[in-house]
C-alpha positions in Angstrom: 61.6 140.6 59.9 65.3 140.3 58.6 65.5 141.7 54.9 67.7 139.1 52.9 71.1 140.7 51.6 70.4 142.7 49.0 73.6 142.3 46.6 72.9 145.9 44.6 73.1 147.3 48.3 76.8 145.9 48.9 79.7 148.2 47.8 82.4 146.3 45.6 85.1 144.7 47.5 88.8 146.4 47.3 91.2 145.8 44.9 93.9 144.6 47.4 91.7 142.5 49.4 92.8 138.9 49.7 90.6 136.0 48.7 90.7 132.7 49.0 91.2 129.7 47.5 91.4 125.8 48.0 94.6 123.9 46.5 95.2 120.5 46.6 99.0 120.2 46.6 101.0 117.4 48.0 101.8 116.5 51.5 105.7 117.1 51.2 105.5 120.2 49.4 103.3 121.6 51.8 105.3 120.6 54.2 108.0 122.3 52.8 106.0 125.3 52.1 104.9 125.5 56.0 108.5 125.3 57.3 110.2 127.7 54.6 107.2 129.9 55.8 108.6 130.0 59.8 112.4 130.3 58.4 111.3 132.7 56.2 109.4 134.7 59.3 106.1 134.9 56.7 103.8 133.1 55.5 103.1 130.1 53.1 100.3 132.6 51.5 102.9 135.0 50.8 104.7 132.5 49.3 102.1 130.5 47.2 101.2 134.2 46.3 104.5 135.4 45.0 105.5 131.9 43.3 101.7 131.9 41.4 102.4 135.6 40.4 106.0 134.0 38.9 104.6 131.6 37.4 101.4 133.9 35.5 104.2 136.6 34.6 107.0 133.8 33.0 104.1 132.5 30.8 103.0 136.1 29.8 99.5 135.3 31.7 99.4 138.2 34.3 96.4 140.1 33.0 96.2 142.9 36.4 98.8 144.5 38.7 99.1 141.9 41.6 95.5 142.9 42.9 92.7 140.2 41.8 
């Protein structure tokens, strides 16, 4: 018989990992987003990422290092 997961068991996840995160954003911005991704050679993560991280630090809102 299959134990059910055990939370207290299950080490913390890294700092640096990524996680995710649903965002309803409009069609021509992500659009926009997807194709300044390709001429960009990365990806619209990185970019939502960095521009989020902008946004927190202008506003004086960035409470960690870049890693939650």
């Amino acid at each position: 018989m299959s134990r059910p997961n055990d939370k207290s068991t299950i080490a913390p996840a890294p700092a640096d990992e990524r996680r995710q995160i649903l965002l309803h954003l409009d069609g021509g911005l992500i659009k926009d987003l997807k194709k300044a991704a390709v001429d960009l050679e990365t990806s619209a993560s990185a970019i939502a990422n960095e521009a989020v991280d902008d946004w927190l630090a202008k506003r004086g809102l960035r409470k960690s290092d870049g890693n939650t």
